[in-house]
N, C-alpha and C positions, 0 to 999 in steps of 0.2 A: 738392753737397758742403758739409759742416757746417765752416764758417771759423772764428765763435766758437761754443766752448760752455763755459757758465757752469753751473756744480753744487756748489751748498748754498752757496752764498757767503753770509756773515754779517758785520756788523760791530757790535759792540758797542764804546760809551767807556762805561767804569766802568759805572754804572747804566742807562746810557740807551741802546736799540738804536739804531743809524742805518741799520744794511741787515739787515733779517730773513731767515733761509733764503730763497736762491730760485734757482731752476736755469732757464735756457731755452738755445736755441741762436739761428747765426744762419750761414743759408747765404749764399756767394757769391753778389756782386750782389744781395740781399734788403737791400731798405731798409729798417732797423728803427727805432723810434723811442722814447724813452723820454719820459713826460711825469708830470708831474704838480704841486703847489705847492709854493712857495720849502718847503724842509726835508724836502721828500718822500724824499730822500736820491739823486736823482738822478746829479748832479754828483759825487757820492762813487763811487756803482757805475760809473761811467765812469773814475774814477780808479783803481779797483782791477781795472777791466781791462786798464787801458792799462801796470799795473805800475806806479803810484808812489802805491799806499797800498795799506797791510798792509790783508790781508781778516784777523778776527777767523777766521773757518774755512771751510772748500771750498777748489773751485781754480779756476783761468782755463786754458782751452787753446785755443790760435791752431794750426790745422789739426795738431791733434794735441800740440801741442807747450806744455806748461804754462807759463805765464807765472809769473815769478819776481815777489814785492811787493819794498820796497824793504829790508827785512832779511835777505834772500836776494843779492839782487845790489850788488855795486858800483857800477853805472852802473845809475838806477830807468827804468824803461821795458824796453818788450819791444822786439823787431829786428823789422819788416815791422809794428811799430804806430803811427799817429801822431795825437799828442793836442792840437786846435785849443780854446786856453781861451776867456773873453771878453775876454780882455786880452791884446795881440798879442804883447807881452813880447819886441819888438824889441831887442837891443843900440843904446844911443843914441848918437846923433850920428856915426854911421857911414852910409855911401852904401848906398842897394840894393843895385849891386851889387856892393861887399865883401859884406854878411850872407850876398848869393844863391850866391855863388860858394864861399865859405866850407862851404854846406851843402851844395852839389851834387854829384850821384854818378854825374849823366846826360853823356850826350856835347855839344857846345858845341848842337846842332841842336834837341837835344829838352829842352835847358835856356830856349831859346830860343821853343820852341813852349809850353812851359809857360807862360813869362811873357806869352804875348797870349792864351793861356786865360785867365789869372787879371787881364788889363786890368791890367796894372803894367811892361809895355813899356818905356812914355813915362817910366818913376819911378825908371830905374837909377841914374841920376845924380846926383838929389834925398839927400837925409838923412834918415834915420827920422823925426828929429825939425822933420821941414818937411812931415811927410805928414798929413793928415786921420785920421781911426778909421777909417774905412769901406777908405781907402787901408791903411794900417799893416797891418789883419786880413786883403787880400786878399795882401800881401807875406807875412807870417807863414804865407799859407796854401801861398804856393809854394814856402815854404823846408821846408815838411815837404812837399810831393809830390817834391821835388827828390830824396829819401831812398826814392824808388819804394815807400811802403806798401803794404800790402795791403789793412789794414782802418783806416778813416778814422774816430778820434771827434769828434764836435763838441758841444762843450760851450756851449749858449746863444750859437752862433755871431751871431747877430743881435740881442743884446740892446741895445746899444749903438751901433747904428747909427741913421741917418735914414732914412729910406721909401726915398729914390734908392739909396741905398748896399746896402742889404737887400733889394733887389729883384735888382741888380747880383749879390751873393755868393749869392744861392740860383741865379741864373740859372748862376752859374760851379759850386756845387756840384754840381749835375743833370748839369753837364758832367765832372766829374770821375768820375760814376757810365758816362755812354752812352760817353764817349771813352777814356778812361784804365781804364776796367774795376776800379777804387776801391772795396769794397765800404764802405759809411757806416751809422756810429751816431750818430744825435743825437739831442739831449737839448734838449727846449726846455717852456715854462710856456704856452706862446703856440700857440693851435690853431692858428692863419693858419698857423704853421710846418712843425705836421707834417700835418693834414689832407692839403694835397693834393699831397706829399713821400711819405708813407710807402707800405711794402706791408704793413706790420705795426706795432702799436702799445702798448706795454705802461706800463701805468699802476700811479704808485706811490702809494700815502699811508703816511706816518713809517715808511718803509723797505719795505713791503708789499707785494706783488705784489697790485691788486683787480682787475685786468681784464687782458684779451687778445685782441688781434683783428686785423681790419681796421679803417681809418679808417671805414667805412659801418658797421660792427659796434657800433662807440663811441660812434657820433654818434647813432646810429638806435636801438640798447637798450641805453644805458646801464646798467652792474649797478647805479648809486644815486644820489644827485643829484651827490655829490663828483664823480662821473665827468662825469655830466652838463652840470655848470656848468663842467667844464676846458673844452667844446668846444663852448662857446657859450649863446645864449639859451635856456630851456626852461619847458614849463609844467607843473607839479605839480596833478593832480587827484586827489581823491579823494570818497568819499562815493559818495552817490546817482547823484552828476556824473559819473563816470568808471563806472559799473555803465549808466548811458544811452547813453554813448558807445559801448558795445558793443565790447570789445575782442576780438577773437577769441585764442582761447586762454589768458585772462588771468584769473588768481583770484577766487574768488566770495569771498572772505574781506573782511568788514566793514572792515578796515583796509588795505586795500590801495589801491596807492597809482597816478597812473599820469604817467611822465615822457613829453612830446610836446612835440615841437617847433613853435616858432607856423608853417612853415611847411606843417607835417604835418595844420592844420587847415584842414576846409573851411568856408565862409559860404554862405548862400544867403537870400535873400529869403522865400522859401514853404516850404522845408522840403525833404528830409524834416530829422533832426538835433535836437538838445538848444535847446531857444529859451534864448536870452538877450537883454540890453539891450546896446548901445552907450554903453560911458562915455567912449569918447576916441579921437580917429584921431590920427596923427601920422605925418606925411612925413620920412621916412626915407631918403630921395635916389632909389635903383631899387626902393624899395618903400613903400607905407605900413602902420604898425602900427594894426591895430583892437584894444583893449581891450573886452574883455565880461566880463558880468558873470551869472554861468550861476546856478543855483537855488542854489547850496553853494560857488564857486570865480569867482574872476577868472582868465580865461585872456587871451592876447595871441595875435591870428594874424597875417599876413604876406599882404599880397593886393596883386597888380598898383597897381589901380587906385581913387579916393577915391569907391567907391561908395556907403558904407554913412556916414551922419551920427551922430552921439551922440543919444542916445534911440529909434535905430529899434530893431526888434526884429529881432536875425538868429536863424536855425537851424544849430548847430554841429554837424560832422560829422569824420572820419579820414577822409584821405586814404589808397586803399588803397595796400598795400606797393607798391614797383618790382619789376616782374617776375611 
């Protein structure tokens, strides 16, 4: 069943686009994910879903039902939508839980279960403003489940956190998707976030739709290198060098180009493979990086163990696809 669907939304200020036509949907329980760099207009198109910015043209509809911007409605936001910014934007110096109670619309039980999903149990008593970030953003988080949404945005939920805290909130978000039946959008710059979160992935540059997929789709063929470097390290061949490498199915055209991952390459001592030099290994904690140095290209692979010294000669090869 189709929960959001998004069609020709647009936003233009004066001269400058910030979200260019773009239509997709998003079913029940499908984890969708938006990514791409600071300005890519992300954080906007989750704002004009969630109803609190005018879309320029199109519409928004939550299981059928069009979401109003905020020059339509009196009160901006939709009913059954709830929008997690990075800023927990607590009422201060008030207790837990007054804000908790203030928002909730559940029975005392399951107001109650909420709050030891979300680890904020122990914090009712405390004051917004005696709470940590990591604390504040997981209370914020239960004051909008308290409102039983349907469809969850999270806007750069872990931008602002430390490692502990950001490990803590995705572990509670997962949980709000298997337990609570929450369907979620978020919006993050940071691959660690959505790679191994999503079930879909949609990538922006300056308001654009360039890509669509799966996480293994984005990671694995990239449509350009902008895609590319959103989701980590990669290596750019071209030339001679990537016509040797033998791509199967891949363009015979002089300029073409070819994005791989250092872990998508193979090494070997004797061959078979593209020979190259060894210019530099470097331990990298559960792996070491070999830099080489091929007829036309420096590529970087990714190998267990510190087999291979600077100036031996390796044979470089593609790791066939999975499956």
């Amino acid at each position: 069943m189709e929960l959001l669907t998004v069609s020709n939304i647009s936003l233009a200020e004066g001269a400058t686009t910030v979200v260019a036509p773009l239509s997709f949907s998003q079913r029940t329980d499908h984890k969708l994910a938006l990514a791409g760099e600071s300005g890519a207009g992300k954080s906007t198109l989750l704002q004009i879903i969630a109803g609190l910015v005018q879309p320029s043209a199109g519409e928004i509809r939550i299981e059928g039902e069009r979401v109003r911007g905020p020059h339509e409605a009196l009160v901006p936001g939709h009913p059954g939508v709830a929008y997690l910014s990075q800023k927990s934007d607590l009422p201060h110096s008030l207790r837990v839980e007054q804000v908790l109670r203030y928002a909730s619309k559940r029975p005392a039980a399951e107001a109650q279960a909420l709050y030891e999903l979300c680890r904020i149990d122990h914090l009712l008593a405390r004051r917004t403003d005696q709470l940590s970030g990591g604390e504040q953003q997981r209370v914020a988080l239960a004051r909008l489940l308290l409102g039983s949404p349907r469809l969850l945005l999270l806007d750069e939920p872990y931008s602002n956190l430390d490692r502990v805290h950001k490990r803590q909130l995705q572990a509670i978000i997962e949980e709000v998707g298997t337990r609570l039946g929450i369907t979620c959008l978020l919006v993050s710059h940071d691959a660690t976030d959505v790679l191994p979160w999503a079930d879909e992935i949609l990538v922006l540059r300056r308001g654009q739709l360039v890509q669509r997929g799966t996480p293994q789709q984005l990671y694995y063929q990239p449509a350009d290198e902008y895609v590319a470097a959103l989701f980590g390290n990669y290596n750019l061949v071209r030339g001679a060098d990537r016509q040797a490498l033998g791509v199967p199915g891949a363009s015979h055209a002089p300029d073409a180009t070819l994005l791989v991952r250092p872990e998508q390459l193979v090494l070997s001592a004797e061959g078979p493979g593209l020979p190259g030099t060894v210019r530099a290994v470097r331990f990298l904690g559960s792996y070491y990086e070999v830099e080489i140095q091929l007829p036309e290209n420096v590529v970087r692979a990714w190998v267990g163990h510190a087999t291979y010294l600077p100036g031996a000669v390796v044979y470089v090869g593609l790791r066939p696809p999975a499956g």
